[in-house]
PyMOL Python script that loads the backbone (N, CA, C, O; Angstrom):
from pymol import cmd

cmd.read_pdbstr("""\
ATOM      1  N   UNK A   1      30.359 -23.099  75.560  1.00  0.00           N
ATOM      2  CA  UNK A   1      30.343 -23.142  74.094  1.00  0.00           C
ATOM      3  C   UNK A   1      30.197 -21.729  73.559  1.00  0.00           C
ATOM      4  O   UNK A   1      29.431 -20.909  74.066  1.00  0.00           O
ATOM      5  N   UNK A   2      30.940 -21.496  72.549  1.00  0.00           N
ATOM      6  CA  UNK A   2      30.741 -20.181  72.022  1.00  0.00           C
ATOM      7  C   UNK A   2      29.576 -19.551  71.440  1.00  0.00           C
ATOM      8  O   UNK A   2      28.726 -20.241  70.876  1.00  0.00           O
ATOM      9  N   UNK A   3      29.479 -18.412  71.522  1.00  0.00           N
ATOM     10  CA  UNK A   3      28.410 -18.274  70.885  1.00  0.00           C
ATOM     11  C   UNK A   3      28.247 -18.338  69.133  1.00  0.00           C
ATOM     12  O   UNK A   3      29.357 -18.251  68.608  1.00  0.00           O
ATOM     13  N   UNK A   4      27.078 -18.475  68.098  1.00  0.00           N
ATOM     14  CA  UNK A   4      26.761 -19.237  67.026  1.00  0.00           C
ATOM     15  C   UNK A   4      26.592 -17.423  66.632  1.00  0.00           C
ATOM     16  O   UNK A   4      26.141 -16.438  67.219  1.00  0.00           O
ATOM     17  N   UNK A   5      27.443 -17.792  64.891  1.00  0.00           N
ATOM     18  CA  UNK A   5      27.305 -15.820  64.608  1.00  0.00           C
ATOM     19  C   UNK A   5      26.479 -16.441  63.362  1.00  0.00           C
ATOM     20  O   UNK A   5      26.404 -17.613  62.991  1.00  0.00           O
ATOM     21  N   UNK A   6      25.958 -15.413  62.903  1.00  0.00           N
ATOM     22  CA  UNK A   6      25.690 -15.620  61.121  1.00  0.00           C
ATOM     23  C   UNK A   6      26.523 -15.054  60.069  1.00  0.00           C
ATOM     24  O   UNK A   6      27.030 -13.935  59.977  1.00  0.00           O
ATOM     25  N   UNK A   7      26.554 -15.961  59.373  1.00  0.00           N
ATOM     26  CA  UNK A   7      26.911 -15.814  58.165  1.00  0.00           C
ATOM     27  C   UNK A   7      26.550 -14.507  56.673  1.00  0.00           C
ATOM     28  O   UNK A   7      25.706 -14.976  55.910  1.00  0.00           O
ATOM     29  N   UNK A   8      26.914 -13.473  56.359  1.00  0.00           N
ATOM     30  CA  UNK A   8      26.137 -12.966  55.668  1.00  0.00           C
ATOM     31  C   UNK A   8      27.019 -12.764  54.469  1.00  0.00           C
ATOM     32  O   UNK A   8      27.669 -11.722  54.554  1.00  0.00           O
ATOM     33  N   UNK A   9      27.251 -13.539  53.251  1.00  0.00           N
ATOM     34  CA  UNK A   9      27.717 -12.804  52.131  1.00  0.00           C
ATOM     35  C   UNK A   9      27.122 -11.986  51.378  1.00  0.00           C
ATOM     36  O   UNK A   9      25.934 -11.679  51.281  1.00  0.00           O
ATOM     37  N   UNK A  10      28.513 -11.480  50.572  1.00  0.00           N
ATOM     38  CA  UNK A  10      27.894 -10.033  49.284  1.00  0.00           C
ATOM     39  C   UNK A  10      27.728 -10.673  48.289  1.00  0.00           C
ATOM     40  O   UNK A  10      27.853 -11.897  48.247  1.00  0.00           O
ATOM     41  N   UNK A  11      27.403  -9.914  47.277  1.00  0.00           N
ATOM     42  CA  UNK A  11      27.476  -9.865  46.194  1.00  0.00           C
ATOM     43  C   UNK A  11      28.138 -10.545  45.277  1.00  0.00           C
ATOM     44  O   UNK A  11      27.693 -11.343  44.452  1.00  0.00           O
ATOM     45  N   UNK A  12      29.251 -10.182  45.464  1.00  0.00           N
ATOM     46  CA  UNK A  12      30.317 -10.878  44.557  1.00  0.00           C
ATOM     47  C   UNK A  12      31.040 -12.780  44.839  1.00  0.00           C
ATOM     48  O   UNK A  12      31.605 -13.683  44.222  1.00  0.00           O
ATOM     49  N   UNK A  13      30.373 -12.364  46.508  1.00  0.00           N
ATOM     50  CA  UNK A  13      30.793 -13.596  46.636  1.00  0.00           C
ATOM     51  C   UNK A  13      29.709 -14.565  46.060  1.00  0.00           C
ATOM     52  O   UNK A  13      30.079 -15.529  45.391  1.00  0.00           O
ATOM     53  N   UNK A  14      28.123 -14.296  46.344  1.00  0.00           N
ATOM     54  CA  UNK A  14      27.040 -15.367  45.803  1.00  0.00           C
ATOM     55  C   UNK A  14      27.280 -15.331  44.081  1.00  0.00           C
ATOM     56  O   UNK A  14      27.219 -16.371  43.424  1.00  0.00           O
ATOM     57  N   UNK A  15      27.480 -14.374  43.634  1.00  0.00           N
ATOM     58  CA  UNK A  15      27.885 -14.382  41.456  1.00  0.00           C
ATOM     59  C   UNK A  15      28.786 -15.639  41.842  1.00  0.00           C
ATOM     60  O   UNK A  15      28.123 -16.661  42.018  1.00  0.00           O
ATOM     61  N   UNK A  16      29.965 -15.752  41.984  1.00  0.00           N
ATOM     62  CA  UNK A  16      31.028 -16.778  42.471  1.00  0.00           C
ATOM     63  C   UNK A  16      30.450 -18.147  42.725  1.00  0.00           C
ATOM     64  O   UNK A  16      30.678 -19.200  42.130  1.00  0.00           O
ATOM     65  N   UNK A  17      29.510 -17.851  43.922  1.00  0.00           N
ATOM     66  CA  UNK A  17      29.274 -19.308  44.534  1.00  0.00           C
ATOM     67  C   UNK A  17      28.521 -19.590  43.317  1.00  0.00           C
ATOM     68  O   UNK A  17      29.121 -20.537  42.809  1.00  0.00           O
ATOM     69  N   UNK A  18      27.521 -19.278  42.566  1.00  0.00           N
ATOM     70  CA  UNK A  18      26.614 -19.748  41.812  1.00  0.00           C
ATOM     71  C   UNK A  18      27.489 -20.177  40.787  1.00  0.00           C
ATOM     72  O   UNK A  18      27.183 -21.217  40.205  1.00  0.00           O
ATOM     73  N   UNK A  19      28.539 -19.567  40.446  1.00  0.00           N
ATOM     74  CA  UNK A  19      29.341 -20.260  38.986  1.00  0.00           C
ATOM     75  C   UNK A  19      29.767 -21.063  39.786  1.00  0.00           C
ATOM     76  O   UNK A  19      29.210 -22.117  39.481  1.00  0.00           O
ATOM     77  N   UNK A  20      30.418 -21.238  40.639  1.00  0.00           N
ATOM     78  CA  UNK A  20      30.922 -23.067  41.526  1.00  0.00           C
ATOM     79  C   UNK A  20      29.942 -23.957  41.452  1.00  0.00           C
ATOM     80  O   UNK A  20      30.143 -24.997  40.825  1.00  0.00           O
ATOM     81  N   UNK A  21      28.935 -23.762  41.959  1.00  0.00           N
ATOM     82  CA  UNK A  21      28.004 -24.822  42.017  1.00  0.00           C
ATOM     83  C   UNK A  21      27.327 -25.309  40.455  1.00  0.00           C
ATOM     84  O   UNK A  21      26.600 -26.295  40.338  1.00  0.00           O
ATOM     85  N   UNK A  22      27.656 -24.566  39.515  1.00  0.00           N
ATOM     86  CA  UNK A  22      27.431 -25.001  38.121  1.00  0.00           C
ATOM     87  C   UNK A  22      28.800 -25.902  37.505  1.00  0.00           C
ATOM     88  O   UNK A  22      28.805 -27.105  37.246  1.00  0.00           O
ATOM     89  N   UNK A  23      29.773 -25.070  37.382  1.00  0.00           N
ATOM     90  CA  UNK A  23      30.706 -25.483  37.001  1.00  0.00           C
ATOM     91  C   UNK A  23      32.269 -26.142  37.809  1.00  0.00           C
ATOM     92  O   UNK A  23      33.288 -26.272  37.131  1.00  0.00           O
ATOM     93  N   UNK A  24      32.242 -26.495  39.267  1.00  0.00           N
ATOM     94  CA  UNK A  24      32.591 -27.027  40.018  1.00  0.00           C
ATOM     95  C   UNK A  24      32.222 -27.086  41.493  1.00  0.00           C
ATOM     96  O   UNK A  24      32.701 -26.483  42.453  1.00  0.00           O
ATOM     97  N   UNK A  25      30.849 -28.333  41.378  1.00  0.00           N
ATOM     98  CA  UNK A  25      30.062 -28.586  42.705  1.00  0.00           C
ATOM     99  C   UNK A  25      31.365 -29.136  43.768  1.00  0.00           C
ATOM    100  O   UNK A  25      31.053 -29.045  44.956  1.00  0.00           O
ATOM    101  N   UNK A  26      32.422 -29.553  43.573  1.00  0.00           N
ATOM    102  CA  UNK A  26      33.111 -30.212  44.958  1.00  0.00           C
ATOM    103  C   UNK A  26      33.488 -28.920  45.649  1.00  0.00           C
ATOM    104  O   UNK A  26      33.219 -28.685  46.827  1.00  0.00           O
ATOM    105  N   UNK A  27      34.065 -28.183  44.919  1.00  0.00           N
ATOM    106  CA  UNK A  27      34.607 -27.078  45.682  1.00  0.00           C
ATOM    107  C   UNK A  27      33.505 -26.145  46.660  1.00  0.00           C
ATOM    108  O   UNK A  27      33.569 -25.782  47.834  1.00  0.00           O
ATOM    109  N   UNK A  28      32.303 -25.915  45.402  1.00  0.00           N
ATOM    110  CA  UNK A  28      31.105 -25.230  46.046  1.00  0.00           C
ATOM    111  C   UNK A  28      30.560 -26.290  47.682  1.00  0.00           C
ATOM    112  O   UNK A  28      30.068 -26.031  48.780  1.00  0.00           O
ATOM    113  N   UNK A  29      30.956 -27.320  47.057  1.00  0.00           N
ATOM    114  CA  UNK A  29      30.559 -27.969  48.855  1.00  0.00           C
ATOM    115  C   UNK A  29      30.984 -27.642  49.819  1.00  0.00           C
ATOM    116  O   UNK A  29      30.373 -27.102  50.741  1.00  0.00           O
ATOM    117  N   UNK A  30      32.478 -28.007  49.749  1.00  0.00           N
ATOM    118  CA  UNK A  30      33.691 -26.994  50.569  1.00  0.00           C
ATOM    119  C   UNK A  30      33.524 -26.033  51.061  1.00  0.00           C
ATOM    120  O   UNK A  30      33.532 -25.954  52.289  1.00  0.00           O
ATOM    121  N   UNK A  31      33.300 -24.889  50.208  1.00  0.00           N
ATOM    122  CA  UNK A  31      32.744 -23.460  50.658  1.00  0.00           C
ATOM    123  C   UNK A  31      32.067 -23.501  51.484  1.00  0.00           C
ATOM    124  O   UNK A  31      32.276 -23.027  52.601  1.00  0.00           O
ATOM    125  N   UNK A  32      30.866 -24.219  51.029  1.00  0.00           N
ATOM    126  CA  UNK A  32      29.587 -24.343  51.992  1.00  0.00           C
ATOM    127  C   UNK A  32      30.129 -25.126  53.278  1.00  0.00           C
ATOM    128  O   UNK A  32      29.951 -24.856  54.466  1.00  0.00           O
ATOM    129  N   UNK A  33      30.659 -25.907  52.840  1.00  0.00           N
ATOM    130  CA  UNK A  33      31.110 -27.197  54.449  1.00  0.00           C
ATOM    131  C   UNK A  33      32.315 -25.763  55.617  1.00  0.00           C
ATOM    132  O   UNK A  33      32.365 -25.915  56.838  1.00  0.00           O
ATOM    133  N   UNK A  34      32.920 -24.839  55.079  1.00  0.00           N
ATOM    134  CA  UNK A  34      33.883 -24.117  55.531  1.00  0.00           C
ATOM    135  C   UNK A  34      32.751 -22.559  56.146  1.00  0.00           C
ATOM    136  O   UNK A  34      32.959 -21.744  57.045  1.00  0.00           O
ATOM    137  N   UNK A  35      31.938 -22.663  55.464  1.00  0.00           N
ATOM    138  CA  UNK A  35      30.998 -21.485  56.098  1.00  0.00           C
ATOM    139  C   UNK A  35      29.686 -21.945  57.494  1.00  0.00           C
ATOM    140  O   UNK A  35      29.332 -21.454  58.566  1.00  0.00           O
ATOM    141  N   UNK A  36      29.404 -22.883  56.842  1.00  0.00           N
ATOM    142  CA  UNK A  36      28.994 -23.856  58.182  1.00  0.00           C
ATOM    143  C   UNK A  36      30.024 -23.886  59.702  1.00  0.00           C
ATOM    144  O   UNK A  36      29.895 -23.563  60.883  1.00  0.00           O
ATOM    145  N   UNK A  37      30.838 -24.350  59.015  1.00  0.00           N
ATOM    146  CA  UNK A  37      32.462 -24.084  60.235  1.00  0.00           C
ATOM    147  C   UNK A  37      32.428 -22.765  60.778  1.00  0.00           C
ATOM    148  O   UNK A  37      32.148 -22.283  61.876  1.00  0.00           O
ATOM    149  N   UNK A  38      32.724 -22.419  59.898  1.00  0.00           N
ATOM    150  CA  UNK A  38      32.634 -20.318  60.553  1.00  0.00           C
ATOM    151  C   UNK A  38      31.607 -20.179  61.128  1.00  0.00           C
ATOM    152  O   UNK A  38      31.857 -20.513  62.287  1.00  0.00           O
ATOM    153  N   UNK A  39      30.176 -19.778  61.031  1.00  0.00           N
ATOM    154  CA  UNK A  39      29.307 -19.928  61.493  1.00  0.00           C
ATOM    155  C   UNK A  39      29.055 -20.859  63.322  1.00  0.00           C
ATOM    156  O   UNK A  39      28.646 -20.355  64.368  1.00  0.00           O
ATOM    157  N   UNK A  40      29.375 -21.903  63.124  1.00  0.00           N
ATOM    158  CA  UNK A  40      29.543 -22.822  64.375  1.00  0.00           C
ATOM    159  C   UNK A  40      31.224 -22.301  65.242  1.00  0.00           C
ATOM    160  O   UNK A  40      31.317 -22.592  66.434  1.00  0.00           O
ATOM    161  N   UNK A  41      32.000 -21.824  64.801  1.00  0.00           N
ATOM    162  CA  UNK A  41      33.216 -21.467  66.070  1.00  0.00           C
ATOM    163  C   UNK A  41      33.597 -20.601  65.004  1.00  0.00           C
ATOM    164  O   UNK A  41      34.173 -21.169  64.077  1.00  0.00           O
ATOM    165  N   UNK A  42      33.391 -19.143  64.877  1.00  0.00           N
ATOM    166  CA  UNK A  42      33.977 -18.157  64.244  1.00  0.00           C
ATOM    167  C   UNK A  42      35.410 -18.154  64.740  1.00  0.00           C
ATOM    168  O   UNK A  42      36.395 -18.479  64.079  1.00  0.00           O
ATOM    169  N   UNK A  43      35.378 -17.627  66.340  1.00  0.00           N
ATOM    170  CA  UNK A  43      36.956 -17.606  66.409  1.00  0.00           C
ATOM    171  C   UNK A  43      38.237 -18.880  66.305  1.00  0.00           C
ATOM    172  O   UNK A  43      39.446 -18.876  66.539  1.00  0.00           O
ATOM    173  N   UNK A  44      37.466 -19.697  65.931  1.00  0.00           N
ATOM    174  CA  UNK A  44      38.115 -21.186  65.405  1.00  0.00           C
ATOM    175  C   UNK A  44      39.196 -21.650  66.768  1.00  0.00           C
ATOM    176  O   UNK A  44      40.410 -21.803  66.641  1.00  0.00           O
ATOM    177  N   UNK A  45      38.582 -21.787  67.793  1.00  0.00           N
ATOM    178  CA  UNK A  45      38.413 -22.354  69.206  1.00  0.00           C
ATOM    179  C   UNK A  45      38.824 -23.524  69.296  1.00  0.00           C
ATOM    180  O   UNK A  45      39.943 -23.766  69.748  1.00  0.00           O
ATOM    181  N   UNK A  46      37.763 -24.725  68.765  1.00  0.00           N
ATOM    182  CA  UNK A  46      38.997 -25.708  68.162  1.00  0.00           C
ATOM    183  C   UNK A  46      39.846 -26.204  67.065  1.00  0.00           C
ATOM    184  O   UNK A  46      39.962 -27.354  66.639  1.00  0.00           O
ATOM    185  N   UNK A  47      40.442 -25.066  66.675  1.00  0.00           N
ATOM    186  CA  UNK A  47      41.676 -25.374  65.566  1.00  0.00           C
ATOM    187  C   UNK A  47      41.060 -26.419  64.394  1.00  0.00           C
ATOM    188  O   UNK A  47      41.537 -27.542  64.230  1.00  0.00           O
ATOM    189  N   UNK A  48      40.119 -25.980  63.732  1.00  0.00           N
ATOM    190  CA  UNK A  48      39.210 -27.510  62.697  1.00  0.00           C
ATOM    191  C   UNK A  48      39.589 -26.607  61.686  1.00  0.00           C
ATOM    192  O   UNK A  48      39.815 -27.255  60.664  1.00  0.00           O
ATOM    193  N   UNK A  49      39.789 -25.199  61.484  1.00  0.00           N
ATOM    194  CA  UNK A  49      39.410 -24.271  60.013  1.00  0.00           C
ATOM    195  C   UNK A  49      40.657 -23.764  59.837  1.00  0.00           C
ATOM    196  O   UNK A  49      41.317 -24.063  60.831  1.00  0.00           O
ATOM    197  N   UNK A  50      41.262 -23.181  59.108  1.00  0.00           N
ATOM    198  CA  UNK A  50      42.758 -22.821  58.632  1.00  0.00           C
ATOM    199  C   UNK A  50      42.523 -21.162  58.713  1.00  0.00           C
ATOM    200  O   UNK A  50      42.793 -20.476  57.727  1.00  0.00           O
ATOM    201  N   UNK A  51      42.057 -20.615  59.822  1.00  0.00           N
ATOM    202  CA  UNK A  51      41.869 -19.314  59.769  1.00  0.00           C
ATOM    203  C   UNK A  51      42.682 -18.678  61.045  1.00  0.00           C
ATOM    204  O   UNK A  51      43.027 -19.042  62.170  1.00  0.00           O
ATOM    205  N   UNK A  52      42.811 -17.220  60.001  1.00  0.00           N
ATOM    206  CA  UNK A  52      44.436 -16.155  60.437  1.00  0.00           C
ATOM    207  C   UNK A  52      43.478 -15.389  60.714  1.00  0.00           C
ATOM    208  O   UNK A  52      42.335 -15.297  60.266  1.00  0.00           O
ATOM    209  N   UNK A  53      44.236 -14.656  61.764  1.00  0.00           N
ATOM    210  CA  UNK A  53      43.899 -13.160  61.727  1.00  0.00           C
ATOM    211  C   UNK A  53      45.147 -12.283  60.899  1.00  0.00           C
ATOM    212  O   UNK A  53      46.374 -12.330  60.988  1.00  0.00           O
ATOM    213  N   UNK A  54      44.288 -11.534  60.127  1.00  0.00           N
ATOM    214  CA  UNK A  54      45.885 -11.068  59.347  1.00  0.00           C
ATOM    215  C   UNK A  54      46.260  -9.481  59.799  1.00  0.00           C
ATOM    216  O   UNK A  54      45.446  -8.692  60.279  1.00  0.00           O
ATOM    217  N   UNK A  55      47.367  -9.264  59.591  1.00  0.00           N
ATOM    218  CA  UNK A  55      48.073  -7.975  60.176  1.00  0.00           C
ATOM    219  C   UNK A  55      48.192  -6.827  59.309  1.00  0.00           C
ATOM    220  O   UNK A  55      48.489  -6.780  58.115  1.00  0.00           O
ATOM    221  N   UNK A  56      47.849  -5.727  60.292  1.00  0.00           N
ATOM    222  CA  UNK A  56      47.704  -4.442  59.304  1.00  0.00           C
ATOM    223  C   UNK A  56      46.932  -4.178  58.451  1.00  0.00           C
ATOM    224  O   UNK A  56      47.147  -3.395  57.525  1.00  0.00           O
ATOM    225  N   UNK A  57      45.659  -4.961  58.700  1.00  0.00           N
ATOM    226  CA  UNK A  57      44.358  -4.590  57.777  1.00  0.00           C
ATOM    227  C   UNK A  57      43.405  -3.795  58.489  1.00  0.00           C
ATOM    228  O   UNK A  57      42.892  -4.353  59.460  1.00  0.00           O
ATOM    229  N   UNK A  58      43.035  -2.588  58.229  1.00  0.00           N
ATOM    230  CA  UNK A  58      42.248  -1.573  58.373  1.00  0.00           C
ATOM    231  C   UNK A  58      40.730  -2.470  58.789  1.00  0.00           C
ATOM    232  O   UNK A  58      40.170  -3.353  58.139  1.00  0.00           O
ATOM    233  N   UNK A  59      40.282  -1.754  60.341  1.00  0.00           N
ATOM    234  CA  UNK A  59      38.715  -2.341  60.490  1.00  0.00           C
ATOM    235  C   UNK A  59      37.487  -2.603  59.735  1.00  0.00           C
ATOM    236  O   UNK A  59      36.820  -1.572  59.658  1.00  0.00           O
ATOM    237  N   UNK A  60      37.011  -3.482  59.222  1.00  0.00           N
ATOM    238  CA  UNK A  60      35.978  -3.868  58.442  1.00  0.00           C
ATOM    239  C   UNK A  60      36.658  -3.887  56.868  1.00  0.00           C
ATOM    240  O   UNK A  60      36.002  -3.330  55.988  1.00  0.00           O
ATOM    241  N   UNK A  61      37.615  -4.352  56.602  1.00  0.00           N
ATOM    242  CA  UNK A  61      38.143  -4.778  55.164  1.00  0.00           C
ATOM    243  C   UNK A  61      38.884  -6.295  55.329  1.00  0.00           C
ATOM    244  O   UNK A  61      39.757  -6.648  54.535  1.00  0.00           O
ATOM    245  N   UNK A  62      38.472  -7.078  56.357  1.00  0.00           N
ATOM    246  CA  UNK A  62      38.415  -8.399  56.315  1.00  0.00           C
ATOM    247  C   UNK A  62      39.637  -9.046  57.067  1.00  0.00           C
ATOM    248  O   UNK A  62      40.545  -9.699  56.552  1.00  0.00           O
ATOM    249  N   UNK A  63      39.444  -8.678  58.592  1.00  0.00           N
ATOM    250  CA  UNK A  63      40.236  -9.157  59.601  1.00  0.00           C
ATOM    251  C   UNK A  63      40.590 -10.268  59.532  1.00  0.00           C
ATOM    252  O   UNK A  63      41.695 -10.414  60.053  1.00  0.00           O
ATOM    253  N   UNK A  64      40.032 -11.455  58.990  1.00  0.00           N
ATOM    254  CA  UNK A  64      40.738 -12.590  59.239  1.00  0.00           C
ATOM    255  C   UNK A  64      40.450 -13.453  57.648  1.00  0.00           C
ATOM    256  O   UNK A  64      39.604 -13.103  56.825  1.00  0.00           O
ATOM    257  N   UNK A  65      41.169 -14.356  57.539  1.00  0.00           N
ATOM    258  CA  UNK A  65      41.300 -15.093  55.939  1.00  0.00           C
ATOM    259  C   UNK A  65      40.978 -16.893  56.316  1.00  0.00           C
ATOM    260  O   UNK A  65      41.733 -17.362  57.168  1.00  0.00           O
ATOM    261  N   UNK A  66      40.233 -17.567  55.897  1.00  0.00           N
ATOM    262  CA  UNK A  66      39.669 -18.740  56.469  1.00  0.00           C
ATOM    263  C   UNK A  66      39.708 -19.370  54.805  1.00  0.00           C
ATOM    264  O   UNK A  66      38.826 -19.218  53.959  1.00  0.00           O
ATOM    265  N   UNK A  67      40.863 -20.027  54.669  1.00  0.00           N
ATOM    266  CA  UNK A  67      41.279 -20.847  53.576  1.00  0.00           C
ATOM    267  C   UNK A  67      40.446 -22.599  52.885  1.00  0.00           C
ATOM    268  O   UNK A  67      40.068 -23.601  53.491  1.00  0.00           O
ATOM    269  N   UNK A  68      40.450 -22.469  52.351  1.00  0.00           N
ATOM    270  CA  UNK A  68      39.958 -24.069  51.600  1.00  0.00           C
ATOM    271  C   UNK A  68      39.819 -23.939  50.333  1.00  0.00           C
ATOM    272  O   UNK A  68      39.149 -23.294  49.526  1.00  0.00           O
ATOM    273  N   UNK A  69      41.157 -25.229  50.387  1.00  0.00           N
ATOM    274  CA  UNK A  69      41.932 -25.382  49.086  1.00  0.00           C
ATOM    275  C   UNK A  69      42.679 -23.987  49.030  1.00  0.00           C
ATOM    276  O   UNK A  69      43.140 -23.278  49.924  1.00  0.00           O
ATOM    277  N   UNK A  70      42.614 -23.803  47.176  1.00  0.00           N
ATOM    278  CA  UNK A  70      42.976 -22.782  46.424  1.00  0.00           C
ATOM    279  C   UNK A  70      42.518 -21.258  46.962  1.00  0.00           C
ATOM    280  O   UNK A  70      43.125 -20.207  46.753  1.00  0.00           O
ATOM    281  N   UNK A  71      41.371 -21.430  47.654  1.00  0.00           N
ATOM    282  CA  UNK A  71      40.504 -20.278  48.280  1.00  0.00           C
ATOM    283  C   UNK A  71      40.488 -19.641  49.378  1.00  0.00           C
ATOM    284  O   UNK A  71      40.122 -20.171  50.427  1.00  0.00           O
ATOM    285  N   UNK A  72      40.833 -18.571  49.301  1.00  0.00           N
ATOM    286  CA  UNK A  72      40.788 -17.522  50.584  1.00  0.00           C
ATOM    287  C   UNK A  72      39.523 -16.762  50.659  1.00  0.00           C
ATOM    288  O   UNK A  72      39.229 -16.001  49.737  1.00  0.00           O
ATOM    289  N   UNK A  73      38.477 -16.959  52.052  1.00  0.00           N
ATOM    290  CA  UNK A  73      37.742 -15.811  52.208  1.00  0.00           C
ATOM    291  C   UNK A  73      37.953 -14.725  53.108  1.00  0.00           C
ATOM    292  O   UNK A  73      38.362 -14.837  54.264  1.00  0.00           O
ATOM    293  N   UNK A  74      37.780 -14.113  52.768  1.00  0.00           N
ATOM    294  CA  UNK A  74      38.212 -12.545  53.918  1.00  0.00           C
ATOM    295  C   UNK A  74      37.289 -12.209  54.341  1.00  0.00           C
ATOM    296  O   UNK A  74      36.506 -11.627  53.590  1.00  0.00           O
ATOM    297  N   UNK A  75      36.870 -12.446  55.996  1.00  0.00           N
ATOM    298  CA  UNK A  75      35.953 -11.975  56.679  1.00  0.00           C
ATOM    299  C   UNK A  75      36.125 -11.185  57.915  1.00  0.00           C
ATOM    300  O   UNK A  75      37.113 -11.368  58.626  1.00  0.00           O
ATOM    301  N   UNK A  76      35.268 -10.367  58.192  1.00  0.00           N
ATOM    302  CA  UNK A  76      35.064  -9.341  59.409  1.00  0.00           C
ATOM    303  C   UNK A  76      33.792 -10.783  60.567  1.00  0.00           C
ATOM    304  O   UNK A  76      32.885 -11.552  60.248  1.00  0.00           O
ATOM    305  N   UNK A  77      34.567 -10.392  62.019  1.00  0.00           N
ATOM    306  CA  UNK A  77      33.019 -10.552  62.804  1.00  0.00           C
ATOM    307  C   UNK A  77      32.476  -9.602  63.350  1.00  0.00           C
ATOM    308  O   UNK A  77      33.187  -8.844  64.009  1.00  0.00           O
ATOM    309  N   UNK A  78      31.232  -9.386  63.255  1.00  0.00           N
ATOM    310  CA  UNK A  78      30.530  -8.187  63.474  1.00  0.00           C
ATOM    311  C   UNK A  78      29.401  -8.764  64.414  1.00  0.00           C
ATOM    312  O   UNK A  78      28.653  -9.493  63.763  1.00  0.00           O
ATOM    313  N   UNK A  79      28.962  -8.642  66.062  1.00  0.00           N
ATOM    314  CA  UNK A  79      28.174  -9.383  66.763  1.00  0.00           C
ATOM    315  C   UNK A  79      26.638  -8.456  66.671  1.00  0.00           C
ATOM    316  O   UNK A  79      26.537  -7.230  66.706  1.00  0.00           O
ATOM    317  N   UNK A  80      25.811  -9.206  66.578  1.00  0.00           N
ATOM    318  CA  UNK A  80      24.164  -7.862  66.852  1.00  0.00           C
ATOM    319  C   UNK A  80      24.079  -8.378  68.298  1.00  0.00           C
ATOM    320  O   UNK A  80      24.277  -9.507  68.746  1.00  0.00           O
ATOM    321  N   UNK A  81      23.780  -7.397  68.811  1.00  0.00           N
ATOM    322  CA  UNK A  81      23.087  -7.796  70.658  1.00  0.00           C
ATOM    323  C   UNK A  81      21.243  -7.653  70.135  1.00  0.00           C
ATOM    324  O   UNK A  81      20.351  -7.823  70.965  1.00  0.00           O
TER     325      UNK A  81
END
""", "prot")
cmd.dss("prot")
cmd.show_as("cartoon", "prot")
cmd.util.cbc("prot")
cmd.orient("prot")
């Protein structure tokens, strides 16, 4: 089993989540149900999450894009030993 990473958003993304969860809780679930996912198989191992690695993006400006719905998040994995 793979190993379990954490999750850490910025800034801009929690301003965001907090207007979802006011003004559209289904989606804010989603998010949450899709970061849970990431979190449990980042490199999406068994094919459950709609996530790319995308091409020609410069290191640490968001190697891969992990979709739900309308929404793209752009994330780096970064491991701590």
């Amino acid at each position: 089993m793979p190993r379990r990473c954490t999750v850490v958003a910025g800034g801009p993304f929690e301003r965001d989540a907090r207007r979802l969860r006011k003004h559209r809780p289904q989606v804010y679930e989603s998010l949450l149900d899709a970061l849970e996912l990431l979190e449990q198989d980042p490199y999406n191992l068994r094919r459950r999450a709609n996530i790319r690695k995308l091409v020609d993006v410069p290191q640490g400006e968001g190697q891969f894009r992990l979709r739900v719905g309308d929404w793209k998040l752009f994330h780096n994995l970064r491991w701590r030993l």
